[in-house]
N, C-alpha and C positions, 0 to 999 in steps of 0.2 A: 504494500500500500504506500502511495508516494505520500509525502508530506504536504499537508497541506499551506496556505499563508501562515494563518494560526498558528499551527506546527512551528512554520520556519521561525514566527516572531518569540513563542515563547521557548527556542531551542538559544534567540541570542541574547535573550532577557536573565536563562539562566545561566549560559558566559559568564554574562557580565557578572553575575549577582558571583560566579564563582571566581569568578579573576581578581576581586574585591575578596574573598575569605583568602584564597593562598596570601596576596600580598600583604596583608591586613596581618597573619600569623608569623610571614617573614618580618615585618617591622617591627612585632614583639619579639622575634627572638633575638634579634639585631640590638633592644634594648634591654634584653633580660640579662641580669648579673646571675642567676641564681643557675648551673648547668642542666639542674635536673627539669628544671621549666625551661630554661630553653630547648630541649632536647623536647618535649612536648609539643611546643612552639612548632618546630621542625617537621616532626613527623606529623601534625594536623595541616603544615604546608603542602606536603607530600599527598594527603587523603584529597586537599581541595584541588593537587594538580589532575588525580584521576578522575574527579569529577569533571574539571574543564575537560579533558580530554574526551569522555563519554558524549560533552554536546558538542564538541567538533568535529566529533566524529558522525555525529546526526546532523551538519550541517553540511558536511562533504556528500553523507551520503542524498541529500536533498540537493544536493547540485548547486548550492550557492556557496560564496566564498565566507572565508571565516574572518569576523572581522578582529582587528587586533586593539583588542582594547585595553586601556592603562586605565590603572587604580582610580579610583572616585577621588572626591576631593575630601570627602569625609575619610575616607581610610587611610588618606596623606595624612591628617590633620590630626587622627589618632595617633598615625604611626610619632607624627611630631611630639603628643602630648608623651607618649611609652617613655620616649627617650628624653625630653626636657623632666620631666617631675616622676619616670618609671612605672613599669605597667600595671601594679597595684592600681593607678591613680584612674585608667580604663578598663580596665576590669569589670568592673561595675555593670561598665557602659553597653561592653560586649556582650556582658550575658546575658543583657537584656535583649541583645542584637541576636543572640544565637537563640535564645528560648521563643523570639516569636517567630524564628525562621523552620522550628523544629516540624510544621505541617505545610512545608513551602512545595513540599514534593509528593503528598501524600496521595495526589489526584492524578499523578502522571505514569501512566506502565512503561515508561523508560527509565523512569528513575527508582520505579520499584524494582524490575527486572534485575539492574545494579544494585540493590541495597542502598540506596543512598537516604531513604525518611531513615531508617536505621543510625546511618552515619550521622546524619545531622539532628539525631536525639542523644548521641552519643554526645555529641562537641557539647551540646546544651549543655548535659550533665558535667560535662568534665569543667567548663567555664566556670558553673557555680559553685564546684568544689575550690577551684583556683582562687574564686571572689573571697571567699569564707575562710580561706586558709591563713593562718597567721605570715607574716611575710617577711623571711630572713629568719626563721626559726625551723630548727629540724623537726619535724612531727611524727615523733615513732607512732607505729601503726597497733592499734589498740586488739592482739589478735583474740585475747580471750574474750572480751566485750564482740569483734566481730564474730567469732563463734559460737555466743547467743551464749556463755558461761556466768554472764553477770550481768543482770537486766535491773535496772533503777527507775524509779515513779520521781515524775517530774509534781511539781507545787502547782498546775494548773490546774487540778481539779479544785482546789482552796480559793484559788483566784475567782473563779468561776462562780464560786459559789457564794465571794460577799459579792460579786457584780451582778449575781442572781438575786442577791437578797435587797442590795440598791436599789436595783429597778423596781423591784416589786412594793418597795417604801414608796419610793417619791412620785411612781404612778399612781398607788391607789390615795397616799395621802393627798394628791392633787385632786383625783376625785372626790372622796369622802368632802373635800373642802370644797370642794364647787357645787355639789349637792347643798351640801349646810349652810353656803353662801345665800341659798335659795329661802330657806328656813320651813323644807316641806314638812318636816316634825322626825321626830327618832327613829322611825319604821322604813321612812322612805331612805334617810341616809343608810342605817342596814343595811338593806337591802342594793342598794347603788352599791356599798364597800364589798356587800361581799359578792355580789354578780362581778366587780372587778378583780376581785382575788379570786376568782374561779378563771373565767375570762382570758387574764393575764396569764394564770398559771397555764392555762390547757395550750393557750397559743403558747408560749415560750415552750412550754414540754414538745409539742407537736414540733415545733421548728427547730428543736434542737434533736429529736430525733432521725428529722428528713434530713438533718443536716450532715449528724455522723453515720447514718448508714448511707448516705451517699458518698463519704470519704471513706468510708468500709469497703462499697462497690468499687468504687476507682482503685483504690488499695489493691482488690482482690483482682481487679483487670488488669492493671501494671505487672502484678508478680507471676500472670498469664502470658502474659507477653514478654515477660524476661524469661520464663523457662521455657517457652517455644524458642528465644536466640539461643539460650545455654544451651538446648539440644541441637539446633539447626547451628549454631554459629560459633563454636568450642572459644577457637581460636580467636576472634573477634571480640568474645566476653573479657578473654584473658585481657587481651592488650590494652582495652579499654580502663578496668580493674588496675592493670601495672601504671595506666600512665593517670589515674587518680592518685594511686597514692606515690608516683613521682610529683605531681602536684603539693602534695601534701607534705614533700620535702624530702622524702628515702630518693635513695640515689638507684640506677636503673637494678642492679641484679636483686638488690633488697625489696624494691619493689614487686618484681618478676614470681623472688620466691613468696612473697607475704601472697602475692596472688593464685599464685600454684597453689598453696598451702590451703586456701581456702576453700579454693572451685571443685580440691581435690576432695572435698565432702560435700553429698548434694544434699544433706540432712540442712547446713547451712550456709549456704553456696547462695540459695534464693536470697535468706532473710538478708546475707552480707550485700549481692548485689540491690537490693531494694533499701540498703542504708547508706549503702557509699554513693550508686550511680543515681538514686531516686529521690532522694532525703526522706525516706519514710519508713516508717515499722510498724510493726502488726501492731504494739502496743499503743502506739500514737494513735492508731484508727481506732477505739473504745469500742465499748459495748453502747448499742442505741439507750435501748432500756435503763441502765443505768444513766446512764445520760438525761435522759426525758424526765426520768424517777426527780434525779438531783436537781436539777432545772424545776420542777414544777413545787418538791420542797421547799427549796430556798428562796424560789419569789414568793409563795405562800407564808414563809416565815417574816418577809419584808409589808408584805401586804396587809399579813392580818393588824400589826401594831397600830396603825391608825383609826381602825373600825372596834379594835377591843373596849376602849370606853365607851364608845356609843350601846355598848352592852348595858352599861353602869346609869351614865349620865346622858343629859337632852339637853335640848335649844345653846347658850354661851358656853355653858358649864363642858357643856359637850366637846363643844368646839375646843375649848381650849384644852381640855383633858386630853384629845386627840394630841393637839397642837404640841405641847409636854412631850406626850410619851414618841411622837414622831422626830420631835427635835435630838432626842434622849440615844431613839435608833439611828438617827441621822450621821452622831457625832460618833458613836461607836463605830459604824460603817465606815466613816471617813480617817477612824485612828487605824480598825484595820486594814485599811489600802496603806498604809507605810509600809508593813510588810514586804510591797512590792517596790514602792517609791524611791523609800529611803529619806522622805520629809519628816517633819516632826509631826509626833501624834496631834499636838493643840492646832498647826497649822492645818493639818487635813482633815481631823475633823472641823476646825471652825467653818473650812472650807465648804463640805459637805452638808451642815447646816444651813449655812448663808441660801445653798445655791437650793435646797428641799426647802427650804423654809419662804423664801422670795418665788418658787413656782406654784407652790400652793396658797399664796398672799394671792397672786396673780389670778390662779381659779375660784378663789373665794369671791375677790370684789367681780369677777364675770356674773359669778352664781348670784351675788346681791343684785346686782346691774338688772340679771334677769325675771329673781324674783319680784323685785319692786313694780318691774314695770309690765309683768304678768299677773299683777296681784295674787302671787300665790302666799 
């Protein structure tokens, strides 16, 4: 089948885009101090030449001439910056460049035929290990953590759970106070606080669990598609794998064997490739359910403090009983986010009161606004 215009334009569209990654890898290695990344640097030159080669070769065979194109002005400009301030300093820039290039090929059976979406999920990955890497420092390769020997819980579920329990404060206490702003009588605000503490909770549950079983799914599609290359592609995992953790500062044979060492067990060959080439782990993907569980607790736990005295007391009394125990939850919520901050406990909580206490001022005088002129 001959090629058609189409064909021919987007054969020199992706030239170009490839004449732009060789050069672009050459001017980092040109300014890399570091041997073992430049020697990465190198060999990613090398992958972008076999790609040019694959569309000049479909340009020959389309019967038109190849055209000879030099570096963009952007991939000078990087190369400039590699070498004035060092390649640390675009790094950044690149993986940005390579992670949205990573489905540039996905739609083309020339470029599948080649492996090349392959290859250029590979560069992605390796770019973001290089961003992330400490830079000038040697980074031994962690083998018993990568052999699933020693697994650690991160402080996110604690995080989660006063920012579950924030929200569920200063939303319903906004409510509860824009009802009472109204002054329908004690029944009606009840009933307003805790349809929003169900409300709130079920929607946060809900959306926290559509949320981690769809990074459960994608989790589980990733490590599908890595053990279809790890079968089909041995040799391609390997190098991939060595020249991560030559990014990561081992020098080539130390890399080679740390990857050998690993691939050579398929028990955890996946989990390693899905933490070094993916950034992700089975444990990072959660269970839903506990998730939805936790999530619908801890805004429940925020939500109820403001609706509890309306149990007790009505009309001002009410109000302000609310207003107390909301302020009380406010200030605690805002000491424990230090934890993550590293502010002072009086400063974040003042903070966290100010900002609950000024949005529920806000739906109270609405709720007066509309009582009055409702005659309710």
């Amino acid at each position: 089948m001959s090629a058609s215009p189409a064909d021919i334009q987007r054969y020199r569209r992706n030239l170009r885009d490839e004449v732009d990654g060789a050069a672009l890898y050459r001017l980092l290695a040109e300014a890399e101090k570091d041997p073992n990344l430049r020697q990465v640097y190198e060999r990613l030159a090398r992958s972008e030449d076999r790609h040019r080669a694959l569309w000049e070769q479909k340009l020959r065979e389309a019967g038109v001439p190849v055209p000879e194109y030099r570096p963009s002005l952007r991939v000078r400009f990087l190369g400039w910056l590699a070498r004035r301030f060092g390649t640390a300093s675009v790094s950044p820039i690149i993986t940005r460049m390579e992670m949205a290039a990573t489905t540039m090929y996905d739609d083309q059976p020339e470029a599948i035929a080649a492996n090349l979406p392959a290859d250029e999920r590979s560069h992605a990955r390796l770019f973001r290990e290089i961003a992330r890497s400490t830079r000038g420092k040697h980074v031994e390769v962690d083998i018993a953590r990568a052999e699933g020997r020693h697994r650690a819980g991160t402080g996110n579920a604690l995080r989660a759970a006063v920012l579950g329990a924030n929200d569920g404060l200063v939303s319903n206490l906004s409510l509860v106070m824009g009802v009472a702003g109204a002054d329908p009588g004690r029944d009606v605000v009840l009933l307003a606080g805790v349809a929003g503490l169900l409300a709130g909770s079920l929607s946060m549950a809900l959306g926290e669990w559509i949320s981690v079983r769809s990074s459960a799914e994608a989790f589980q599609r990733q490590l599908e598609v890595e053990q279809e290359e790890l079968a089909l592609m041995p040799d391609e995992e390997l190098e991939e794998l060595t020249l991560i953790y030559m990014a990561k500062g081992l020098n080539e044979e130390d890399a080679r064997a740390a990857a050998e060492r690993i691939l050579a067990n398929p028990r955890t060959a996946l989990d390693t490739l899905a933490r070094e080439e993916l950034g992700m782990s089975d444990d990072e993907a959660g269970n839903p359910w506990v998730a939805a569980i936790t999530s619908f607790l801890t805004f429940s736990f925020g939500a109820i403090i403001p609706v509890l005295p309306w149990l007790i007391f009505s009309g001002a009394v009410g109000v302000a009983a609310s207003a107390v125990a909301s302020a009380a939850g406010l200030f605690l919520v805002g000491a424990a986010i230090t934890l993550y901050t590293g502010r002072g406990v009086l400063f974040s909580g003042m903070r966290m009161l100010t900002f609950g206490i000024a949005a529920s001022a806000i739906t109270f005088g609405i709720g007066r606004l509309i009582g009055v002129s409702t005659g309710v």
